[in-house]
SEKE-823573 format. One line per field, with one value per residue (C-alpha): residue number from 0; x negated, y, z negated; residue in three letters. Coordinates in steps of 0.05 Angstrom, whole numbers, plus 5000, padded with zeros to 4 digits. Each point is the difference from the previous one (the first is absolute). Example, Ala and Ser with C-alpha at 12.3 -4.5 7.8 and 13.67 -1.06 7.14 Angstrom:
residues 2
resi [0 | 1]
u [4754 | 4973]
v [4910 | 5069]
w [4844 | 5013]
resn [ala | ser]
This chain:
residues 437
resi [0 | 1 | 2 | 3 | 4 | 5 | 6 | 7 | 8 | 9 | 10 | 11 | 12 | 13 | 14 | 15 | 16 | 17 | 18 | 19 | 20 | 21 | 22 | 23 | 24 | 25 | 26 | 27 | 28 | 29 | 30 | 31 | 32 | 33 | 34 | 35 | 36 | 37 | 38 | 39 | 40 | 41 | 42 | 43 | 44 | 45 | 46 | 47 | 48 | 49 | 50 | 51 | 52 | 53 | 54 | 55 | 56 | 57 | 58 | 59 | 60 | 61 | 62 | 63 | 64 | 65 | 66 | 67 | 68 | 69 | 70 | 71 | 72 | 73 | 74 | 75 | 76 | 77 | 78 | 79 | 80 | 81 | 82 | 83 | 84 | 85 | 86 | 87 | 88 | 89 | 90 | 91 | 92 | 93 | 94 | 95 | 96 | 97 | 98 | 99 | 100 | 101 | 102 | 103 | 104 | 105 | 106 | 107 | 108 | 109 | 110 | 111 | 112 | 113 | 114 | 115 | 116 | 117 | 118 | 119 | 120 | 121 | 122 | 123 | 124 | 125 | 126 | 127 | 128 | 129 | 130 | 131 | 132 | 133 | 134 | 135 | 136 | 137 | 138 | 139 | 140 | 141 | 142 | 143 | 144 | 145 | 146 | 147 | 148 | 149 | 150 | 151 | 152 | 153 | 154 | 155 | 156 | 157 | 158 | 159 | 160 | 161 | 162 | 163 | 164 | 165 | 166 | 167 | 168 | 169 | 170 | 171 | 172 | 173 | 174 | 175 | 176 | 177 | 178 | 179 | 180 | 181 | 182 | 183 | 184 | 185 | 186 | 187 | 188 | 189 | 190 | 191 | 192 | 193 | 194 | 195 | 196 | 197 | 198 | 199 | 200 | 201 | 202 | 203 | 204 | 205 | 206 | 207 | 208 | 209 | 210 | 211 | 212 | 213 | 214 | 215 | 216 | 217 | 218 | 219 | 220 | 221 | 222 | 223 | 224 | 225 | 226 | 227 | 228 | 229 | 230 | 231 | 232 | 233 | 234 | 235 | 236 | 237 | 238 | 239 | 240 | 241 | 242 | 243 | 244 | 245 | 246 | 247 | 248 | 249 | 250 | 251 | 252 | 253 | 254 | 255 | 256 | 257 | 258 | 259 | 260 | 261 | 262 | 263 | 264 | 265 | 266 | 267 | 268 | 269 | 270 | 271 | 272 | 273 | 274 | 275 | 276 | 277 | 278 | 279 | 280 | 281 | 282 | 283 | 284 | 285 | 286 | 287 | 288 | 289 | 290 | 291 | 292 | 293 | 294 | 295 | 296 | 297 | 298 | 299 | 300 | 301 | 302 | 303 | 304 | 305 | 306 | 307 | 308 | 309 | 310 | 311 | 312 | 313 | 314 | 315 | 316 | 317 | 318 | 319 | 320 | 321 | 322 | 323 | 324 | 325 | 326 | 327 | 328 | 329 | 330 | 331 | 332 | 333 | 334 | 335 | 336 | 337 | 338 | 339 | 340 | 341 | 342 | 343 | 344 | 345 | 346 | 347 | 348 | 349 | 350 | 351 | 352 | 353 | 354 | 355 | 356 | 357 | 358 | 359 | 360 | 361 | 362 | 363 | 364 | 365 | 366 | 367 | 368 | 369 | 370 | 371 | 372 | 373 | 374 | 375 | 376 | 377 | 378 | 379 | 380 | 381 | 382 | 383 | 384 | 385 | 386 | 387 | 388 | 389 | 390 | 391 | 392 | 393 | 394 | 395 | 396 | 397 | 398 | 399 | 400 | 401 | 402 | 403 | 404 | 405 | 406 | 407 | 408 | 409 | 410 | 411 | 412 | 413 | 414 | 415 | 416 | 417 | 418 | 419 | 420 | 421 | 422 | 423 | 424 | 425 | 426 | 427 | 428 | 429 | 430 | 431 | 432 | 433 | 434 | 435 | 436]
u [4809 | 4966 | 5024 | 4950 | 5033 | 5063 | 4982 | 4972 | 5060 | 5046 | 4940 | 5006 | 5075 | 4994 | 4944 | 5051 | 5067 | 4964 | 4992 | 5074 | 4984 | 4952 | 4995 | 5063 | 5045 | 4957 | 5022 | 4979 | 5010 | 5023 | 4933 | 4969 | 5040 | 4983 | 4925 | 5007 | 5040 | 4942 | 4950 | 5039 | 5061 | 4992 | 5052 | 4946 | 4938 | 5020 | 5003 | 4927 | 4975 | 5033 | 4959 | 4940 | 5016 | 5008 | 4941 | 4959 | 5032 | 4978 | 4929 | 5011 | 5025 | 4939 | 4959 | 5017 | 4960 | 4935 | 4964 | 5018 | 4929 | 5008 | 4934 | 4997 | 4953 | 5005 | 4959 | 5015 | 4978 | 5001 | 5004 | 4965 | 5035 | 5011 | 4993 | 5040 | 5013 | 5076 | 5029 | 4976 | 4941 | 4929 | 5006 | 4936 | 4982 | 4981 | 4957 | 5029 | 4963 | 5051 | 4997 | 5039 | 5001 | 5030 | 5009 | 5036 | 5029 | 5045 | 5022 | 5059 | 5012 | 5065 | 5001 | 5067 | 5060 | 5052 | 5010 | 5024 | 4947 | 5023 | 5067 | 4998 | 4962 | 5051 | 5050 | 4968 | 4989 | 5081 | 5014 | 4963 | 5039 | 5069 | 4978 | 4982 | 5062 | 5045 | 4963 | 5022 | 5070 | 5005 | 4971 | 5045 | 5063 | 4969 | 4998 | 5075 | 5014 | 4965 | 5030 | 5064 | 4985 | 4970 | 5062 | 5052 | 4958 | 5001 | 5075 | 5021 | 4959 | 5045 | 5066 | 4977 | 4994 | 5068 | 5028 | 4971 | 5020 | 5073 | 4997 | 4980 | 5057 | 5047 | 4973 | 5017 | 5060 | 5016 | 4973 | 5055 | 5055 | 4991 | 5003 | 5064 | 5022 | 4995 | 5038 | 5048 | 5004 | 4966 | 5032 | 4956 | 5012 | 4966 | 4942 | 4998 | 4996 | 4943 | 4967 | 5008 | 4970 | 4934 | 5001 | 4996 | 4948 | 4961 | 4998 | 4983 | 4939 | 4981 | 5003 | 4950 | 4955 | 4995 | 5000 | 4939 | 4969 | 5004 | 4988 | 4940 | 4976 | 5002 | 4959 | 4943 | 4995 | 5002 | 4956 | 4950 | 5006 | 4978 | 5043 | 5035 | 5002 | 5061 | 5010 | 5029 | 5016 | 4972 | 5062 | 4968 | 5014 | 5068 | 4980 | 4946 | 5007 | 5003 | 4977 | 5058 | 4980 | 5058 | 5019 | 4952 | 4942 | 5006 | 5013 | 4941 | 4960 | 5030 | 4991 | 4929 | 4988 | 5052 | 4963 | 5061 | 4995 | 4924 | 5005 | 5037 | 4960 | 4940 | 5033 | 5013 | 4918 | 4991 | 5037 | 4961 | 4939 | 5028 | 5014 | 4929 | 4977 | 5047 | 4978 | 4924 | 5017 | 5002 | 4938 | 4914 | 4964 | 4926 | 4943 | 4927 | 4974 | 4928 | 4983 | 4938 | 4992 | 4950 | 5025 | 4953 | 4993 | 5011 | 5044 | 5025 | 4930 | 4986 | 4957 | 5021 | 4949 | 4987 | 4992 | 5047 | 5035 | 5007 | 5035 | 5031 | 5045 | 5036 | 5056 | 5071 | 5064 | 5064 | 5060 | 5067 | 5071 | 5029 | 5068 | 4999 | 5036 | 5060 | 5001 | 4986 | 5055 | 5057 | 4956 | 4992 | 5078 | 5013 | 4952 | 5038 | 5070 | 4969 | 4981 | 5060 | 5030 | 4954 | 5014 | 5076 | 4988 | 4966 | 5053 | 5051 | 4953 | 5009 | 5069 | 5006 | 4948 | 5039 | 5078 | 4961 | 4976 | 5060 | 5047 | 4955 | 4996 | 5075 | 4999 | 4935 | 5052 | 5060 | 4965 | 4991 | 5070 | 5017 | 4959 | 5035 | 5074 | 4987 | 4962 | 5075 | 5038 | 4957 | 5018 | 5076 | 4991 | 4969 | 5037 | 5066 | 4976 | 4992 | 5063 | 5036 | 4960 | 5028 | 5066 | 5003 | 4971 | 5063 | 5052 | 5005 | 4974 | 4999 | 4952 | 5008 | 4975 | 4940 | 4981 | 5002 | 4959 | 4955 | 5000 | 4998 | 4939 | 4961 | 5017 | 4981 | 4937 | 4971 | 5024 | 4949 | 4948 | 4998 | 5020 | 4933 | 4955 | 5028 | 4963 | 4937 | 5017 | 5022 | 4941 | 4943 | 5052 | 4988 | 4912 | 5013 | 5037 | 4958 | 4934 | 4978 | 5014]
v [5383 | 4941 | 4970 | 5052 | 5062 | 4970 | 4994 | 5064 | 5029 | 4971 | 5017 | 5073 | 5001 | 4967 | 5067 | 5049 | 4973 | 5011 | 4916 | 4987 | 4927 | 4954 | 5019 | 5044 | 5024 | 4998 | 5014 | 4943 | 4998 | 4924 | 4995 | 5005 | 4950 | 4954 | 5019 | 4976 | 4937 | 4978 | 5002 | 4983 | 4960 | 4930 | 4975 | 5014 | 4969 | 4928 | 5010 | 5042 | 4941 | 4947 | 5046 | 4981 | 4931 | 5003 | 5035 | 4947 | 4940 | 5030 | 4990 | 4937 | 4972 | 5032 | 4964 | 4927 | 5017 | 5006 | 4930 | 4959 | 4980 | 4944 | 4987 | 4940 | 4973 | 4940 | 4968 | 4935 | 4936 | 4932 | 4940 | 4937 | 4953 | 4926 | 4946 | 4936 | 4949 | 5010 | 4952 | 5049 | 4949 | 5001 | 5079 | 5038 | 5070 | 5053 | 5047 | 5075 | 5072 | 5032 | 5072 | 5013 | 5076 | 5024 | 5069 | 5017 | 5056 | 5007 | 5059 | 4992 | 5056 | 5006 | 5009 | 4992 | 4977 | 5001 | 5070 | 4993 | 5045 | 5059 | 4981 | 5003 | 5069 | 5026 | 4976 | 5031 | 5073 | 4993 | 4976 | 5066 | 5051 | 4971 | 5009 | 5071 | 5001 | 4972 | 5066 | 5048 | 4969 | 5010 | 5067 | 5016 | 4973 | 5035 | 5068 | 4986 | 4974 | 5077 | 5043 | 4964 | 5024 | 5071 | 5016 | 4979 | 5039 | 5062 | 4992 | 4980 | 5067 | 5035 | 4977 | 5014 | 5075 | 5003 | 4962 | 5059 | 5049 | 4975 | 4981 | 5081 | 5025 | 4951 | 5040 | 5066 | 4986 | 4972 | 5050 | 5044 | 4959 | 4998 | 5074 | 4999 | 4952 | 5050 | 5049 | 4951 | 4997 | 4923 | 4930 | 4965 | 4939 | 5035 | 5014 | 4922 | 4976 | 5044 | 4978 | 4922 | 5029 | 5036 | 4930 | 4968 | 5036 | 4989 | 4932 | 4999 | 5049 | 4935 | 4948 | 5035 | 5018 | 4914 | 4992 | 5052 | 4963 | 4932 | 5022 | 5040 | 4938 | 4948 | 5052 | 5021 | 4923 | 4965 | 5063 | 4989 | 5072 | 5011 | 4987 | 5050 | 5040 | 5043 | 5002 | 5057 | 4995 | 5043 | 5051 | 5012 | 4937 | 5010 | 5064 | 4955 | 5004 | 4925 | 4981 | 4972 | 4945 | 4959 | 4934 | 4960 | 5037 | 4980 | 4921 | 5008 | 5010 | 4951 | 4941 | 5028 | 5009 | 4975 | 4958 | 4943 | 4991 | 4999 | 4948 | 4957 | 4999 | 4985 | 4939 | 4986 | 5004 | 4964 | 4939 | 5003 | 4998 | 4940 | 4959 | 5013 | 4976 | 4930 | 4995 | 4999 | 4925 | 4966 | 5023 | 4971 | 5034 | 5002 | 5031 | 4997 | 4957 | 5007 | 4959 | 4982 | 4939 | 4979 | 4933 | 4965 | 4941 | 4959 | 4945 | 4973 | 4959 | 4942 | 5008 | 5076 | 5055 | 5046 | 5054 | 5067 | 4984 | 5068 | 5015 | 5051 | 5004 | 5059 | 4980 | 5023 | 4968 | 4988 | 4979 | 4991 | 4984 | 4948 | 5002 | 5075 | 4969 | 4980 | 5031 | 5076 | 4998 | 5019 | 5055 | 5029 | 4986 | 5044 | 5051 | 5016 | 5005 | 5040 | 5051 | 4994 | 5026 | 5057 | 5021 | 4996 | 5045 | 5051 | 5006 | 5004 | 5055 | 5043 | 4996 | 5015 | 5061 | 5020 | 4994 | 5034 | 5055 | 5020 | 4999 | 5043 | 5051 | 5010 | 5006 | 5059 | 5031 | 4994 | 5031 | 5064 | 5001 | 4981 | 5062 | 5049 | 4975 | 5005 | 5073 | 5018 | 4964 | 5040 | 5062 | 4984 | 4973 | 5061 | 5051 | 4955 | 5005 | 5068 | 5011 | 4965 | 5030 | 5066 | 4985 | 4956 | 5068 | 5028 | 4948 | 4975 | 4935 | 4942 | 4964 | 4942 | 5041 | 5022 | 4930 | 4972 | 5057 | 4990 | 4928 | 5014 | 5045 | 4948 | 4944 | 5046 | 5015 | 4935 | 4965 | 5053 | 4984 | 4925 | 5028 | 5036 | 4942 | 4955 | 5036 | 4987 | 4928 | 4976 | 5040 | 4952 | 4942 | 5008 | 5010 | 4933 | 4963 | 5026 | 4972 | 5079 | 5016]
w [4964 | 4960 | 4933 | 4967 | 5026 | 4990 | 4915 | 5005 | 5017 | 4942 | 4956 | 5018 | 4994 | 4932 | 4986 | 5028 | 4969 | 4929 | 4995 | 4969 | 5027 | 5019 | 5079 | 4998 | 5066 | 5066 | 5066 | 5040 | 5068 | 5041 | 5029 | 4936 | 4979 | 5052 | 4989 | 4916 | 5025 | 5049 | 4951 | 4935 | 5018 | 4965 | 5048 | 5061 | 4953 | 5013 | 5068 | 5007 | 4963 | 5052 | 5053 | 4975 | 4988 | 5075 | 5013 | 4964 | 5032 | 5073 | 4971 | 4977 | 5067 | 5028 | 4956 | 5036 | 5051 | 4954 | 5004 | 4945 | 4962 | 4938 | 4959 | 4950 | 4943 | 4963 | 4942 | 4981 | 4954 | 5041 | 4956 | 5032 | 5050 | 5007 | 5052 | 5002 | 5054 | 5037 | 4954 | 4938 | 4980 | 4992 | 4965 | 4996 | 4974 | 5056 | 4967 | 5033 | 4991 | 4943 | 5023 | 5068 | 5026 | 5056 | 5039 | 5061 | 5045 | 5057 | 5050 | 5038 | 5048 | 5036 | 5067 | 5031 | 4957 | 5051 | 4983 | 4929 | 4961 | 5057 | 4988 | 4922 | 5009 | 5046 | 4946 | 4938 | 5037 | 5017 | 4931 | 4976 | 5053 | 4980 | 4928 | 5023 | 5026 | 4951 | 4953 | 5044 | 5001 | 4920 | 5005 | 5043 | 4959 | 4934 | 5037 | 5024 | 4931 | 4971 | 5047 | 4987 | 4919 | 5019 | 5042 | 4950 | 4948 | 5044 | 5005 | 4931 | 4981 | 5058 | 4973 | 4927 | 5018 | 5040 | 4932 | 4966 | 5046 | 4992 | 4931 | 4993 | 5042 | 4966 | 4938 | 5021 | 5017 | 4937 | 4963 | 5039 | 4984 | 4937 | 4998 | 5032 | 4954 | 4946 | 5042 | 5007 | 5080 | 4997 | 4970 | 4950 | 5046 | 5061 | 4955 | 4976 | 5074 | 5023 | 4929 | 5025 | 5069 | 4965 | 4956 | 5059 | 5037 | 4937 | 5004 | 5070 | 4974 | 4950 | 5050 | 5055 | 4945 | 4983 | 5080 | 5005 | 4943 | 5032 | 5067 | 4973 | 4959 | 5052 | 5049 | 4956 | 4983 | 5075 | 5024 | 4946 | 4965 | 4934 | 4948 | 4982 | 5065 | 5021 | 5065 | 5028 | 5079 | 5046 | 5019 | 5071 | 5021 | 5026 | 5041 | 5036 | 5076 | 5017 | 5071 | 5049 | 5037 | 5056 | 4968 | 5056 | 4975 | 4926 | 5034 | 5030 | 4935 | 4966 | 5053 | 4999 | 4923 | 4958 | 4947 | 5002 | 5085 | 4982 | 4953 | 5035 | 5063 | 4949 | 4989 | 5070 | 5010 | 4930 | 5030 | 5072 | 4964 | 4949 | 5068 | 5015 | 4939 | 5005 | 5069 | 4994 | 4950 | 5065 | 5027 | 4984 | 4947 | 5025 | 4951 | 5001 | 4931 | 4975 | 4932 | 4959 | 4950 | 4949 | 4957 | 4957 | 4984 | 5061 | 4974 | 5071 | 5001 | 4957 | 4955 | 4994 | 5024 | 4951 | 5050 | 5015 | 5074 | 5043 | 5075 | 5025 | 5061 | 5052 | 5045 | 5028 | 4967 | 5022 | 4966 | 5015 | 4970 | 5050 | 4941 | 5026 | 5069 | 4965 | 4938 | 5022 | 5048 | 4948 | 4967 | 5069 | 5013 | 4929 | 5018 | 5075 | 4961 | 4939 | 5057 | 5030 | 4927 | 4999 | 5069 | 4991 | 4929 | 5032 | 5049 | 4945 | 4959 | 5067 | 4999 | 4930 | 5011 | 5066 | 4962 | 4925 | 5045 | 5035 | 4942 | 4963 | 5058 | 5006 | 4930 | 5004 | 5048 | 4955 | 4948 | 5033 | 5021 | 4922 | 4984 | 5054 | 4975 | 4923 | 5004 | 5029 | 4946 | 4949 | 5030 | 5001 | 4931 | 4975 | 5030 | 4966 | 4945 | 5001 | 5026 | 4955 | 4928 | 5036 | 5000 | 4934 | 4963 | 5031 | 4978 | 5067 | 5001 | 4939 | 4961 | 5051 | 5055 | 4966 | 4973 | 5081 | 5027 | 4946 | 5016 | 5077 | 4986 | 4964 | 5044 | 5068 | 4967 | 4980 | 5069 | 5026 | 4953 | 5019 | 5078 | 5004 | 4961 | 5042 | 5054 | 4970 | 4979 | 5075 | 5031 | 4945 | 5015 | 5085 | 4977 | 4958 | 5061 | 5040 | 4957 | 5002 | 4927]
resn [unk | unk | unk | unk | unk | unk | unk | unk | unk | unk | unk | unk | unk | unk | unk | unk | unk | unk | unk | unk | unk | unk | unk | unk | unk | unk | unk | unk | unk | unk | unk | unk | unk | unk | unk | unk | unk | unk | unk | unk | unk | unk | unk | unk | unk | unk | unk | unk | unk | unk | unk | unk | unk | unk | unk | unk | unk | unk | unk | unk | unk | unk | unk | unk | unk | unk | unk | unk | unk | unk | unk | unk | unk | unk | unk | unk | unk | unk | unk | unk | unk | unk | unk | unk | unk | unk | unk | unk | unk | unk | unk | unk | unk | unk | unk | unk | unk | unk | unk | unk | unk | unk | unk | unk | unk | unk | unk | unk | unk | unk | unk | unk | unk | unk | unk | unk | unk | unk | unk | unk | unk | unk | unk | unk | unk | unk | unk | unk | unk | unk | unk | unk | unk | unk | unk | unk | unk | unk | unk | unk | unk | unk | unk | unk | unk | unk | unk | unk | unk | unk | unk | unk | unk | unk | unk | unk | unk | unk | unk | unk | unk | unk | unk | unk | unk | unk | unk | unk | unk | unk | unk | unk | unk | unk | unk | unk | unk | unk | unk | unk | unk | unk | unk | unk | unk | unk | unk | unk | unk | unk | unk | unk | unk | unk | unk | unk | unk | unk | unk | unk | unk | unk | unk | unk | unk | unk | unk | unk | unk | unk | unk | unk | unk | unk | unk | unk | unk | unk | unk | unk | unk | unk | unk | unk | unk | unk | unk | unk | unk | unk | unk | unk | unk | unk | unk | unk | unk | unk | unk | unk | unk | unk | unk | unk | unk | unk | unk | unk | unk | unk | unk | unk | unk | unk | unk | unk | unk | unk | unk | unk | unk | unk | unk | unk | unk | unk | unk | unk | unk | unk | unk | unk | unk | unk | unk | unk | unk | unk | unk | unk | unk | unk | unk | unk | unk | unk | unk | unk | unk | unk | unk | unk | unk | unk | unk | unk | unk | unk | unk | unk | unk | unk | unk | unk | unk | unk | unk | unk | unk | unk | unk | unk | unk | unk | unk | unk | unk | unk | unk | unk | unk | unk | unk | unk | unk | unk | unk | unk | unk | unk | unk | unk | unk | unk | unk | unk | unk | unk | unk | unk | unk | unk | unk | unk | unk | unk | unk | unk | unk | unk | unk | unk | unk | unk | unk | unk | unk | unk | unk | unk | unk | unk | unk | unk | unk | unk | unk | unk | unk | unk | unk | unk | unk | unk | unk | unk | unk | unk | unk | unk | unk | unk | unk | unk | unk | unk | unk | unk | unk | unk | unk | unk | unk | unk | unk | unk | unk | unk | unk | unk | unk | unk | unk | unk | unk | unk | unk | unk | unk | unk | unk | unk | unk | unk | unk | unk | unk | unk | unk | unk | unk | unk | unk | unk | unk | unk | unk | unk | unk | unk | unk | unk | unk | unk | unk | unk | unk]
């Protein structure tokens, strides 16, 4: 789905909610998000832009091997000259043509530089793939940085209805002791504690609804929504079969295509091809030269010749920077222990990769047993807390009881909530890692 379907779709939720707002609730699903973020994100702009920057320096290293072609034109006034003897006597006038013109051109075609226009080609193209690279780095960290804000959004909405769940059970049972008060079978101090428990639960209700606000704010703004957007997450997102893969298969992709191992070896190759570049100073630079003058007047003769001079001339030339021998040395000495750096770093990005990896994994695992333990604390909660309402509507059991079964219930329940997101969030984590996401 493009960015077009993706506005057509909040359009038509703002037709069918009636338009109470400018682009209303829309349920927007994370790859949608991922789709608006690509091509509206102004933190990703900067770095499409450095992309092309890259792009056009590759052209501009292939333009040094274009000949290099330099035209001039003059037009000038010559005043007259003098003669005198070499002890500055016996001065007399020397009459000179006044109007001196002269045109020239020159073509110098390089032939072999010692490899540095190859060199500062292979440069420029790496230059542009660790740009390229360094892009899908940040897209990557946006789409962990969105999934991070769709995920608590899904689960701040999740705890907001088990608040409201509670809050309504709380309610009822309220509403029952204060029946009983009348009848006399309840304190007035048992019905003040479960007030402070309802008072509390709405509180809790106040301070999700400001978390779903933020979280909902910074999401529609990173993933370059519409203003206005509410973004409702998809609900089928946690009943998703995800695939199982052994931890050495997900290392395997991400030695293979995580963006931050890729990088790094860029930079490896970035600093060959710099040595290149520093190594081709100490070797001839050989061209073929072709040139054409016309100079007029001819003022080397005396009397001057008022008459245009012309030659032209082809030839090979050589040049070369004898300073290179002992200057070059120490830029070639910098360039060996600059690759030496970026060798070392990519090592280190593979054992950061390798240690990232694995701790997420057992953590993708833990979830699942997170999920398996807090679906039977829910149940034990539950059936407490049924339990105990049972036996406090028979006297048996006291306001304390109910207020930690209620409590027990709540807690059980939200652990779950963030048990079964956490699913989800370890699972994007491991695609992240693993330079998949």
């Amino acid at each position: 789905m493009n960015n077009l379907r993706l506005l057509t779709g909040l359009f038509a939720a703002v037709l069918s909610g009636g338009g109470l707002c400018a682009f209303g609730q829309s349920v927007i699903t994370l790859e949608e998000v991922f789709e608006s973020a690509e091509s509206n994100s102004a933190q990703l702009r900067p770095y499409f832009t450095a992309d092309e920057v890259a792009e056009r320096e590759v052209a501009e290293a292939r333009s040094a091997m274009l000949p290099d072609i330099n035209a001039t034109l003059s037009l000038s006034y010559i005043g007259d000259g003098f003669t005198t003897r070499r002890n500055f006597t016996d001065y007399q006038r020397a009459p000179i043509p006044h109007f001196g013109n002269g045109v020239s051109l020159s073509v110098n075609q390089p032939v072999y530089t010692g490899g540095a226009i190859t060199a500062g080609i292979e440069l420029a193209r790496e230059k542009s793939t660790a740009a390229r690279l360094a892009t899908e780095m940040q897209r990557d960290n946006l789409r962990m940085q969105l999934t991070g804000y769709y995920l608590d959004l899904y689960k701040f909405t999740n705890l907001r209805k088990v608040v409201e769940q509670n809050m309504a059970q709380a309610r009822k049972v309220l509403d029952e002791m204060n029946a009983r008060y009348e009848q006399g079978t309840v304190l007035r101090n048992d019905i003040t504690r479960y007030e402070l428990l309802v008072s509390n639960l709405d509180l809790q209700l106040i301070k999700i609804g400001n978390t779903l606000e933020i979280l909902n704010r910074n999401l529609v703004t990173v993933a370059g929504l519409p203003a206005g957007t509410e973004v409702i997450p998809d609900s089928t997102i946690l009943a998703r079969s995800l695939p199982v893969q052994t931890e050495s298969g997900w290392l395997d992709d991400a030695r293979a295509m995580s963006p931050a191992i890729g990088l790094a070896r860029q930079e490896v190759t970035l600093s060959r091809s710099a040595q290149k570049l520093v190594g081709s100073e100490r070797l001839p630079k050989v061209g073929l030269q072709a040139g054409w003058t016309i100079d007029g007047p001819i003022l080397v003769e005396v009397p001057p010749i008022n008459r245009n001079l012309s030659y032209w001339y082809v030839g090979v030339g050589v040049s070369y920077n004898i300073s290179s021998l002992f200057k070059t040395n120490k830029s070639v000495a910098r360039s060996r222990v600059a690759t030496l750096r970026a060798e070392q770093q990519l090592e280190a990005a593979r054992e950061n990769v390798d240690l990232a990896l694995h701790g997420d994994y057992v953590r993708y695992l833990e979830a699942y047993e997170e999920v398996r333990t807090q679906e039977k604390s829910v149940e034990l909660a539950r059936r407490n807390y049924s339990t105990i309402s049972t036996r406090y509507s028979e006297d048996m059991a006291l306001i304390t009881d109910m207020l930690d079964a209620a409590n027990s219930q709540l807690d059980a329940e939200q652990r779950l909530v963030n048990a079964r997101i956490d699913i989800i969030y370890y699972y994007y984590k491991l695609l992240f890692t693993s330079g998949k996401i």
